[in-house]
KEKE-3310 file (N, C-alpha, C; in steps of 0.2 Angstrom, whole numbers, plus 5000, padded with zeros to 4 digits):
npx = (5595:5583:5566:5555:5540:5531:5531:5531:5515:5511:5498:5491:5489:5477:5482:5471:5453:5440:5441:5425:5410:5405:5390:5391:5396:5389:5377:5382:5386:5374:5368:5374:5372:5359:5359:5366:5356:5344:5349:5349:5339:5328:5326:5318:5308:5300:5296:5288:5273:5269:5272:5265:5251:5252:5253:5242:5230:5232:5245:5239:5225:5228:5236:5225:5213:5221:5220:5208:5201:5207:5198:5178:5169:5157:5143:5129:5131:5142:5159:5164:5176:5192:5198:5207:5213:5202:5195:5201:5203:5188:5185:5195:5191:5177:5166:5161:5173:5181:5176:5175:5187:5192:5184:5187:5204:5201:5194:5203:5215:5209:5205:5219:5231:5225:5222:5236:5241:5237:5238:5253:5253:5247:5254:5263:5259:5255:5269:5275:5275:5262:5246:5237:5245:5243:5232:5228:5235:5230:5217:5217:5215:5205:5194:5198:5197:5183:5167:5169:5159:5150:5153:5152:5138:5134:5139:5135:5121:5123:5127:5116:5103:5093:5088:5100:5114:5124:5118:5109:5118:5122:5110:5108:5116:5115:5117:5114:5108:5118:5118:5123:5126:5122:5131:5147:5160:5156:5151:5164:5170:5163:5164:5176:5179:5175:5187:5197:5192:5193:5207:5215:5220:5227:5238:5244:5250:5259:5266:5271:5278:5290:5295:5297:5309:5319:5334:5334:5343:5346:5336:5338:5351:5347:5338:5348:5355:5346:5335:5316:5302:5294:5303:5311:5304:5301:5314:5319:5310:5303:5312:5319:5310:5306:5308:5296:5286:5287:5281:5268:5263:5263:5256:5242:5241:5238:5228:5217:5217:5209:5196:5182:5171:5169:5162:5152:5144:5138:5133:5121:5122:5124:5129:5129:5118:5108:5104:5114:5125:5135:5144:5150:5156:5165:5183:5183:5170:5163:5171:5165:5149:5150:5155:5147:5132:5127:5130:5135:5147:5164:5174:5175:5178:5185:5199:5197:5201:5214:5218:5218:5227:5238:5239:5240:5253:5258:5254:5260:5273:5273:5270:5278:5291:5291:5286:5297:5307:5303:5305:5317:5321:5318:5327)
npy = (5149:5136:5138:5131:5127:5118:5124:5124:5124:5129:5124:5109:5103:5091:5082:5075:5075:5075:5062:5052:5049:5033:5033:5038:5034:5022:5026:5030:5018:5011:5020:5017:5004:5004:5012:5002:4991:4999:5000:4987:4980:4989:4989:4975:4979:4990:4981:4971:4974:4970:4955:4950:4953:4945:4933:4932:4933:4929:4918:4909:4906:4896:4887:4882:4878:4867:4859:4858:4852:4840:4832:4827:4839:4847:4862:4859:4847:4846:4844:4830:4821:4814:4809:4811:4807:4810:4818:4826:4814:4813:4824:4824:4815:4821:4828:4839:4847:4847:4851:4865:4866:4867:4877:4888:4890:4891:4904:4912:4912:4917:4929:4936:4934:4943:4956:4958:4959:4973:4981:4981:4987:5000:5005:5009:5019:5030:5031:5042:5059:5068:5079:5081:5072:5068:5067:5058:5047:5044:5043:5030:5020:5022:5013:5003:5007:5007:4999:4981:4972:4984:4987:4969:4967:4979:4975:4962:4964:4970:4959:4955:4941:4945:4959:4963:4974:4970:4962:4970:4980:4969:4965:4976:4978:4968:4955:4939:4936:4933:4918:4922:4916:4902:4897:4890:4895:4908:4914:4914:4923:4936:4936:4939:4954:4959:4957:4963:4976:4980:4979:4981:4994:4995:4986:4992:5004:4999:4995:5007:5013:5005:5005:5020:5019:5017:5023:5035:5039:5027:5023:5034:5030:5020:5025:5031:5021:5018:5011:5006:5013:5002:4990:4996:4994:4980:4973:4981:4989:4978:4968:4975:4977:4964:4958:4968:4961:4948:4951:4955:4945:4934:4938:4941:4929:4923:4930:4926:4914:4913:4919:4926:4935:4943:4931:4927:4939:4938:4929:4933:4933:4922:4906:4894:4889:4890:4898:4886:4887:4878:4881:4893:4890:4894:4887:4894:4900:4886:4881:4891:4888:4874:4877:4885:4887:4874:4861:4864:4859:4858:4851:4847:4858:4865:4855:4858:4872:4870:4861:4870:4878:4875:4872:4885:4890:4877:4883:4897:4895:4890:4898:4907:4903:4900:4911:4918:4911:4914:4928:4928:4922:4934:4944)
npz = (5588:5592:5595:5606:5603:5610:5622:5642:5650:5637:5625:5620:5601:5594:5579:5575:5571:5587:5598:5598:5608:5616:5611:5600:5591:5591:5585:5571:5567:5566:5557:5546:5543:5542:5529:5521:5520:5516:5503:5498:5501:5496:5480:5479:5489:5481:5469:5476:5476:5464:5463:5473:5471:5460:5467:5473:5463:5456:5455:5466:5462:5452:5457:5465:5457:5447:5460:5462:5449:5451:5459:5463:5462:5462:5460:5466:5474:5480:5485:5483:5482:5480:5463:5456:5439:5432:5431:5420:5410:5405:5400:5388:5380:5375:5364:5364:5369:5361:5349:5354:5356:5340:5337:5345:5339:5324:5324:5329:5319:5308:5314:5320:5311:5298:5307:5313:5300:5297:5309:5305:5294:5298:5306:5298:5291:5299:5305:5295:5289:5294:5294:5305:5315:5327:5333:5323:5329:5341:5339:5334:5344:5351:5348:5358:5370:5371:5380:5380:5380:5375:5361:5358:5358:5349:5337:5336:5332:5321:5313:5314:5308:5302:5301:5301:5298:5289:5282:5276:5271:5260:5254:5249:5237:5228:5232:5241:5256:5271:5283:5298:5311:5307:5299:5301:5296:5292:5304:5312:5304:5306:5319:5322:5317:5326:5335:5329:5323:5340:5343:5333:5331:5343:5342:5332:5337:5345:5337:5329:5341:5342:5328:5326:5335:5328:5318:5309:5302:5294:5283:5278:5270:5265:5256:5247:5242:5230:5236:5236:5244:5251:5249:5259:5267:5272:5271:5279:5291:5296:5300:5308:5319:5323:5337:5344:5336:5339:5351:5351:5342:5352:5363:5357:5354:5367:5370:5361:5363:5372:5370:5375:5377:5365:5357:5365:5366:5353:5352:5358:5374:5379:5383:5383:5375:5360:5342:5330:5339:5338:5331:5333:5345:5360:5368:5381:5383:5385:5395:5404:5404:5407:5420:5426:5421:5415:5420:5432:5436:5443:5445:5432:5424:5429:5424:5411:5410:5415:5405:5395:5398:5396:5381:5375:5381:5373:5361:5360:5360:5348:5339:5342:5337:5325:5318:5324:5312:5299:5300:5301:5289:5281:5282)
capx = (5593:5578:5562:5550:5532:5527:5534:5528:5512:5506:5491:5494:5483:5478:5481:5464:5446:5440:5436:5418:5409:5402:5385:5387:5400:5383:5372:5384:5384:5366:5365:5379:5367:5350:5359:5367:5350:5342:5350:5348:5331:5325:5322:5313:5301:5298:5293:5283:5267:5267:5273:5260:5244:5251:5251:5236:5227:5236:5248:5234:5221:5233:5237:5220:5212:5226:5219:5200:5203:5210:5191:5173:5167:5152:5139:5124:5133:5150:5165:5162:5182:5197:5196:5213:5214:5196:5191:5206:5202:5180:5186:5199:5185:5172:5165:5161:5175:5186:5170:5176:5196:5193:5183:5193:5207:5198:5194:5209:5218:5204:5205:5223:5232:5222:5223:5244:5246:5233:5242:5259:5253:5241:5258:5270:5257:5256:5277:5274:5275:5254:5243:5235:5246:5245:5225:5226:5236:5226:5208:5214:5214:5197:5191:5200:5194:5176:5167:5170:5150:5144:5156:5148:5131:5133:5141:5131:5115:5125:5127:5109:5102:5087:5088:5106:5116:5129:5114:5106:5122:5124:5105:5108:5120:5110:5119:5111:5110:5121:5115:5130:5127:5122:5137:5155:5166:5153:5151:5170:5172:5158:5169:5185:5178:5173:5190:5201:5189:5195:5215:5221:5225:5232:5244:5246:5254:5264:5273:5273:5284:5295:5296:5301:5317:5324:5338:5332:5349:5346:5331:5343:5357:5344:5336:5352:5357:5338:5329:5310:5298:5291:5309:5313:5298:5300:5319:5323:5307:5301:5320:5320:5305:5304:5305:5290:5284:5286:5278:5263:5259:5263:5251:5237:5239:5235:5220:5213:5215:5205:5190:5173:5166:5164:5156:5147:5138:5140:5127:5114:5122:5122:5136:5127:5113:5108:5108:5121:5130:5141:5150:5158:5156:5174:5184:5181:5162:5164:5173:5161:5144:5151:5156:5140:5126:5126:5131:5139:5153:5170:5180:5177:5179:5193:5203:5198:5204:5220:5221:5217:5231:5243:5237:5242:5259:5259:5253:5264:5280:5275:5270:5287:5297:5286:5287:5308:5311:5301:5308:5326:5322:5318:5333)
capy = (5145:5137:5140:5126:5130:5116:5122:5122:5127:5130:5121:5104:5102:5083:5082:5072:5076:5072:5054:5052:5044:5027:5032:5042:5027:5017:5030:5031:5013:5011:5024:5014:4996:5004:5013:4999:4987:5001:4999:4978:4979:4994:4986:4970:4983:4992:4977:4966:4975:4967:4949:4951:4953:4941:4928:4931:4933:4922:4910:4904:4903:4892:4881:4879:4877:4862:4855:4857:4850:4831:4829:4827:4843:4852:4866:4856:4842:4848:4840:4822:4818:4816:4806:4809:4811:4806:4825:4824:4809:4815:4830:4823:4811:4825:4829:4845:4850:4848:4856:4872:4872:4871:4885:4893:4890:4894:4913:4914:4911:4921:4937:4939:4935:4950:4960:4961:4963:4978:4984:4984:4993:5006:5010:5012:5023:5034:5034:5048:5064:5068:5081:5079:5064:5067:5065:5050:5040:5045:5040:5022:5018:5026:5007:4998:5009:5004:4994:4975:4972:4988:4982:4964:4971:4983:4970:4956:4966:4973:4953:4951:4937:4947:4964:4967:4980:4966:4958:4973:4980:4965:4963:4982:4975:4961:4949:4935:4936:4928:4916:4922:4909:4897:4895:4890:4903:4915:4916:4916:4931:4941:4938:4942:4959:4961:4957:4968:4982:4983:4977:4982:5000:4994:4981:4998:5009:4997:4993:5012:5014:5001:5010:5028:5018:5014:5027:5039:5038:5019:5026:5039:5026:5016:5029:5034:5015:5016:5004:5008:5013:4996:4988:4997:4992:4971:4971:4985:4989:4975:4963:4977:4977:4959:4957:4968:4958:4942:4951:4953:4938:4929:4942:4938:4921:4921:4932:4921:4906:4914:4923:4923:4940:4944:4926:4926:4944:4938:4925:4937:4932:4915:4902:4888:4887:4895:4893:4889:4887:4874:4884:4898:4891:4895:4885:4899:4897:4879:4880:4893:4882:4869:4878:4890:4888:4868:4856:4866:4855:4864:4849:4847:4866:4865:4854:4861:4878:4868:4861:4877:4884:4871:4872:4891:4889:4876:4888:4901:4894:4886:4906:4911:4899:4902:4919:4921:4908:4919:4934:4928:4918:4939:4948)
capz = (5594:5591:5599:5609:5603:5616:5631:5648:5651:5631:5625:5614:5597:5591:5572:5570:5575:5594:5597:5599:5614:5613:5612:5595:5588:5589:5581:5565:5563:5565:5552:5539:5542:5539:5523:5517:5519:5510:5495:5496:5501:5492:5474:5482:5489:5475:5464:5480:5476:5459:5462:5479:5468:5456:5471:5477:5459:5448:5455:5469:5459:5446:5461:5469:5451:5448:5465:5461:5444:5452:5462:5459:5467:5461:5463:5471:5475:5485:5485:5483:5485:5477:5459:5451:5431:5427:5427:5410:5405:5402:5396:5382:5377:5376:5359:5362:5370:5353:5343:5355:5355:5334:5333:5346:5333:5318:5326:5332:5314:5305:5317:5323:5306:5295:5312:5316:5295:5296:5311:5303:5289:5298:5310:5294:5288:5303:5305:5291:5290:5291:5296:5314:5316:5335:5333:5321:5332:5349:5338:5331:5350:5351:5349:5362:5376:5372:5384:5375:5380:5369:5355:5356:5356:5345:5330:5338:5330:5314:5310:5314:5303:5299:5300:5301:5295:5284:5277:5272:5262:5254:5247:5241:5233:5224:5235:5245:5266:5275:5289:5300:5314:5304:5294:5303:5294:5292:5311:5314:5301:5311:5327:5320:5312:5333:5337:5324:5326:5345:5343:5328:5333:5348:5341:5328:5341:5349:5332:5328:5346:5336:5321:5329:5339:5322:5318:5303:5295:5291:5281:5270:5267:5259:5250:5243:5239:5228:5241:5238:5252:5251:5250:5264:5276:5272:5272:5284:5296:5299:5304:5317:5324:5326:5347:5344:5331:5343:5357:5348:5342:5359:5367:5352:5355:5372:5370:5356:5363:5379:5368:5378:5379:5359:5355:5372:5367:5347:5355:5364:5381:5380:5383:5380:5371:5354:5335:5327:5346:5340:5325:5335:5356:5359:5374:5387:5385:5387:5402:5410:5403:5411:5426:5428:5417:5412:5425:5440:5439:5445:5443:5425:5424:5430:5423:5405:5414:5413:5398:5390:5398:5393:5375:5375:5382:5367:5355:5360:5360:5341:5337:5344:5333:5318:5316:5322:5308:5295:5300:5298:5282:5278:5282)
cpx = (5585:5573:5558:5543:5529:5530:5530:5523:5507:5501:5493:5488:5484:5477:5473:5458:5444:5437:5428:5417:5407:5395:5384:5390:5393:5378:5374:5384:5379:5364:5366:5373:5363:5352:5361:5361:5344:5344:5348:5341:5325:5322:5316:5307:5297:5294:5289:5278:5262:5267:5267:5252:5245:5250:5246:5230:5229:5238:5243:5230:5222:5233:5227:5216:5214:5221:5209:5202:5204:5203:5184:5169:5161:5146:5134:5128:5138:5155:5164:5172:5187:5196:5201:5213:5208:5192:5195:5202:5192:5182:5190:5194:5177:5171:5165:5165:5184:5183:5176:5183:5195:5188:5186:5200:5207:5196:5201:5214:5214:5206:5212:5228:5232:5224:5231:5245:5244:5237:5249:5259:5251:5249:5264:5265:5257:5264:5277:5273:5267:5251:5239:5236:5245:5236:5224:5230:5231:5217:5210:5215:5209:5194:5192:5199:5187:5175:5167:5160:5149:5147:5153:5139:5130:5133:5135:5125:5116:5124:5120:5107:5096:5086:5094:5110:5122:5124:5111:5110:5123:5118:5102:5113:5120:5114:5114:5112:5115:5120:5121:5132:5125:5126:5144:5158:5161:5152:5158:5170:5168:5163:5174:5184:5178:5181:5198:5199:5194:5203:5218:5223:5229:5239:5248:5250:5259:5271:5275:5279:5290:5298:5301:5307:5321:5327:5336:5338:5351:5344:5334:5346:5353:5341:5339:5354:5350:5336:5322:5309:5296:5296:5312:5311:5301:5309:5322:5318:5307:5306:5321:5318:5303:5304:5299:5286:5280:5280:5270:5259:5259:5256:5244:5236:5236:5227:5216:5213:5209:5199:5185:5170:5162:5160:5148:5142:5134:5131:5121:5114:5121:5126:5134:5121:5112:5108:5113:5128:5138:5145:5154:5160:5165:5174:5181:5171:5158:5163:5167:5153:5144:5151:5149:5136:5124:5123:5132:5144:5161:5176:5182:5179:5185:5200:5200:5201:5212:5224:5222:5222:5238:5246:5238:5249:5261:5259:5257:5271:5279:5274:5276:5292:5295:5289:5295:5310:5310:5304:5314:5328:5320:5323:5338)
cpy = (5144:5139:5133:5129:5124:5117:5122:5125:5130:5123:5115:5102:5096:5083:5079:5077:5074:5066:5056:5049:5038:5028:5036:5037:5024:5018:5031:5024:5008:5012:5019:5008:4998:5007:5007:4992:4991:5001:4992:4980:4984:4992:4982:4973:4987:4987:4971:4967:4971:4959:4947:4948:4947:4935:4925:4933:4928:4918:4903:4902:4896:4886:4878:4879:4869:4857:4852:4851:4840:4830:4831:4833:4848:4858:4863:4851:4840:4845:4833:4816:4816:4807:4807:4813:4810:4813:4825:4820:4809:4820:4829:4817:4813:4828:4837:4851:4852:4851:4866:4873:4871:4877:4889:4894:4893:4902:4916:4918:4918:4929:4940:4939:4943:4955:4963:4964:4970:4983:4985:4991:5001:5009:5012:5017:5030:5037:5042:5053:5067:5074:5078:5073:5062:5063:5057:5045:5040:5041:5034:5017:5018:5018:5002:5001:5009:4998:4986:4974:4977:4984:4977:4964:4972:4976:4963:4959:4969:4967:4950:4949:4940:4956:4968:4970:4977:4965:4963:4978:4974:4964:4971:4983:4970:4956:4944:4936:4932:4924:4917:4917:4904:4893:4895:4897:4907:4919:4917:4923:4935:4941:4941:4948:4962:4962:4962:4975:4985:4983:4978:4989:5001:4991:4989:5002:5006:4994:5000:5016:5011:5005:5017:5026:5016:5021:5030:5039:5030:5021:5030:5034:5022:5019:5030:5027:5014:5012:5009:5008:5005:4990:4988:4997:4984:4969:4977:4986:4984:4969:4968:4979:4968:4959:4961:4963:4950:4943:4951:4947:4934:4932:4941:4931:4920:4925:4928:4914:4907:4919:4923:4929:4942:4938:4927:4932:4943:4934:4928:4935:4926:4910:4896:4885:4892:4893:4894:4888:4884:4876:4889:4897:4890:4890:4888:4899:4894:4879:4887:4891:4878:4870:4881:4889:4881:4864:4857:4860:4856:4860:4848:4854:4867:4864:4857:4867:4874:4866:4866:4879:4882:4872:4879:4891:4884:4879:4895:4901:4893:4892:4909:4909:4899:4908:4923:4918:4910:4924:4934:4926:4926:4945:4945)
cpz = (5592:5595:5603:5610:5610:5623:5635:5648:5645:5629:5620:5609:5597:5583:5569:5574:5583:5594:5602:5605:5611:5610:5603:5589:5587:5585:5574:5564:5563:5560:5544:5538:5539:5531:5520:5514:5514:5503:5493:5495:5497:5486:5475:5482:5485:5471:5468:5479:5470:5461:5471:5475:5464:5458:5472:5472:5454:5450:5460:5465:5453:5450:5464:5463:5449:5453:5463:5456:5447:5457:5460:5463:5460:5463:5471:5474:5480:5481:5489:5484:5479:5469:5454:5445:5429:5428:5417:5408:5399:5398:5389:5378:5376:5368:5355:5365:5364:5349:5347:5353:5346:5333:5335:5341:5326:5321:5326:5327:5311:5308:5318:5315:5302:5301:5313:5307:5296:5301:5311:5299:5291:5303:5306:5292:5291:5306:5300:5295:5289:5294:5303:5313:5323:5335:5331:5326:5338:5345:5335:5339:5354:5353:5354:5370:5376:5376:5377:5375:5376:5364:5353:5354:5349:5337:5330:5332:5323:5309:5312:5308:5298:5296:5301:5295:5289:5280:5272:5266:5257:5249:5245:5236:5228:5226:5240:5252:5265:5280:5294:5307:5312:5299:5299:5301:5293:5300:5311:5309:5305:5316:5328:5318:5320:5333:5334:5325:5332:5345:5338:5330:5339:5347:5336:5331:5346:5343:5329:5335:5345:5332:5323:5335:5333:5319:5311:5297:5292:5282:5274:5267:5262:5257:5246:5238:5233:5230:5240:5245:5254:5252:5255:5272:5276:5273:5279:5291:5299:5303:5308:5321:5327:5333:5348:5341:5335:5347:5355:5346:5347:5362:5361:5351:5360:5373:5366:5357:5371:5377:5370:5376:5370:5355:5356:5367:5355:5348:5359:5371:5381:5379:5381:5377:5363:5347:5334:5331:5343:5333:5328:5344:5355:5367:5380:5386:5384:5393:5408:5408:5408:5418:5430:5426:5417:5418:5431:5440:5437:5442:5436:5421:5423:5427:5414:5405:5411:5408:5393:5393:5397:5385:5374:5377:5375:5361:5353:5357:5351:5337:5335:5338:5325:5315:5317:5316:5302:5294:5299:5293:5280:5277:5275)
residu = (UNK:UNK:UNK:UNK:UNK:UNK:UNK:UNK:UNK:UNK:UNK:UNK:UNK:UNK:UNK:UNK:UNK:UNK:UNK:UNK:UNK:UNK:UNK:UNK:UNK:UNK:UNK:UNK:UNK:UNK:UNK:UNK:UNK:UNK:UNK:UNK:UNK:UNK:UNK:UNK:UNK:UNK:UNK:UNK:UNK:UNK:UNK:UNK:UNK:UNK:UNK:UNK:UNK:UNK:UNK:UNK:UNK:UNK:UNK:UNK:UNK:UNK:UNK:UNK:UNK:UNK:UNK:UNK:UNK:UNK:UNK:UNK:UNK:UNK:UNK:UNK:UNK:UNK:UNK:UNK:UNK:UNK:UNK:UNK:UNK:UNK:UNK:UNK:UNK:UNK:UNK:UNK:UNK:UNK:UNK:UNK:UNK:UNK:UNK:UNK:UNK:UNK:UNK:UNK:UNK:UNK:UNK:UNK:UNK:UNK:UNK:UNK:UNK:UNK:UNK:UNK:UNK:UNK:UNK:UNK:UNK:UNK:UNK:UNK:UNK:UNK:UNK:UNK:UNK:UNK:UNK:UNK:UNK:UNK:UNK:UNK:UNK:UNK:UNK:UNK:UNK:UNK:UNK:UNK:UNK:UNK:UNK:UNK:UNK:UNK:UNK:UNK:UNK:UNK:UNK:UNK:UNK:UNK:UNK:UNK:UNK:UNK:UNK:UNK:UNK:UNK:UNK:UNK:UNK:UNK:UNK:UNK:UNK:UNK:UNK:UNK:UNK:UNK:UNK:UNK:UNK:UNK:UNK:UNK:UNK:UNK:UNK:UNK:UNK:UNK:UNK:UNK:UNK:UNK:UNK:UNK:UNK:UNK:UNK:UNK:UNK:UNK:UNK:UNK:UNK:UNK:UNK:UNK:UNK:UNK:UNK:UNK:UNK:UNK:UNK:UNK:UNK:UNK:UNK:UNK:UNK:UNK:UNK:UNK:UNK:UNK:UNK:UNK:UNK:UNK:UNK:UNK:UNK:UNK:UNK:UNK:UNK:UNK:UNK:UNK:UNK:UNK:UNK:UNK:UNK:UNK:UNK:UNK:UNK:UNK:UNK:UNK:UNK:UNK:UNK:UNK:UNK:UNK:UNK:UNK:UNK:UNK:UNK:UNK:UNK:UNK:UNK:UNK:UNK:UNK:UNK:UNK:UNK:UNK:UNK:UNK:UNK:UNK:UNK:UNK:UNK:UNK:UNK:UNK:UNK:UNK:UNK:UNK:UNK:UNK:UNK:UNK:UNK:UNK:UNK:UNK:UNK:UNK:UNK:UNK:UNK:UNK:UNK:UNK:UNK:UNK:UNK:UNK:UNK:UNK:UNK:UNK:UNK:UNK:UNK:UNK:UNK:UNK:UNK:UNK:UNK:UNK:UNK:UNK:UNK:UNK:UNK:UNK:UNK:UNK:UNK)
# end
């Protein structure tokens, strides 16, 4: 005979949990909304701080630059009103604004070339097995946390014409001075000697980060096949660091096409006057002569501002396409 556990008067369970009230239903899907917005919105906020500053640092001043650039607006004079393409058109018929983009050019070639090979080689050299290797890579970057001002200085007065420190090894040498601002290339080589100085151990340790992601059992396999060490930097290093390889040059372009500070100090401070001025006045102190020093005049400033940053966007891309078709005609 069976039994009846519910009979009368015994207690009846509910297989599930108690239903909640309304007021705790709306407290859990409160909670669910705000986590699932925190997931959405989470990243966004992470990375607003950056694209914030770059607004209010970089993309305005791009636009209101642009805007200056199309009117006749200067220091003493204000803004005289809107004038269109005739800041371009003075500017692209200016004599000495083509003296500046070649020797910006001509620096540019002169210092960054010698500079990435020196810093391939200085970061295969440091890939080795060395004594205080931690030291040597921490002191080839020794140079690039120096103020750019000492640096300029300091070299400015190495390459002094009279009593500097080049001239004088050379005429213990039995060689002749060199006038180094009165010679085209001989000034560009003083600047680029600035620029290598501070950037080569830098570009160094960003191709030695490179270098130390490439699998060491490559390295054996081509030992074993007898691929020299020198074999195995040009056919094997170097095709697998190109994306560094790129990024470097892209980033060396755009600093060399924007060089002011080691001319300007190369010059005793002086953006637009000087001997010699028109052999190494680079673009940038053109555009702040123009802007500051010269004429006070923002809109011509300006829009050189722009061409120069057109002319580096060109410069880059033609870097970019350069250097991958190299690097693939080397595999």
């Amino acid at each position: 005979m069976s039994i009846d556990t519910h009979a009368a008067g015994a207690p009846r369970h509910s297989a599930g949990p108690p239903p909640l009230d309304p007021g705790e239903r709306r407290k859990q899907a409160r909670q669910v909304r705000l986590g699932r917005l925190d997931l959405k919105a989470s990243p966004y906020l992470y990375v607003a701080p950056f694209f914030v500053l770059f607004a209010v640092f970089g993309f305005f001043p791009l636009l209101y630059t642009g805007w200056v650039s199309l009117r006749d607006w200067g220091l003493i004079k204000g803004d005289q009103g809107f004038v269109g393409l005739q800041n371009f058109q003075e500017v692209l018929t200016d004599d000495k604004f083509w003296n500046a983009m070649y020797n910006t050019a001509g620096i540019f070639v002169v210092a960054t070339v010698p500079q990435l090979l020196l810093a391939l080689a200085l970061a295969n050299w440091l890939n080795r097995k060395l004594r205080f290797r931690t030291a040597l890579r921490m002191g080839i970057l020794l140079p690039n946390i120096t103020s750019v001002a000492a640096v300029g200085i300091v070299f400015g007065f190495i390459f002094a014409d009279r009593y500097g420190l080049a001239n004088w090894i050379l005429q213990s040498l039995s060689l002749d001075p060199i006038s180094w601002r009165g010679s085209r290339f001989a000034s560009w080589t003083a600047i680029a000697f600035m620029v290598d100085w501070r950037w080569t151990g830098y570009n160094a340790l960003i191709y030695l980060a490179a270098m130390q992601a490439i699998p060491r059992d490559l390295y054996e396999s081509a030992s074993l096949d007898g691929a020299s060490p020198t074999r195995q930097f040009w056919q094997l290093t170097v095709p697998l660091i190109q994306p560094t390889i790129l990024f470097t040059v892209i980033i060396s372009t755009i600093g060399g096409m924007q060089l002011f500070t080691e001319p300007l100090m190369f010059n005793y401070g002086a953006a637009g006057s000087g001997s010699g001025l028109e052999n190494f006045q680079t673009i940038a102190m053109y555009i702040y002569y123009t802007t500051f020093e010269g004429n006070f005049k923002y809109g011509l400033g300006s829009a050189m501002s722009w061409l120069l940053f057109l002319l580096i966007i060109g410069f880059a891309l033609i870097n970019f396409l350069m250097v991958r078709r190299s690097l693939k005609g080397s595999k």
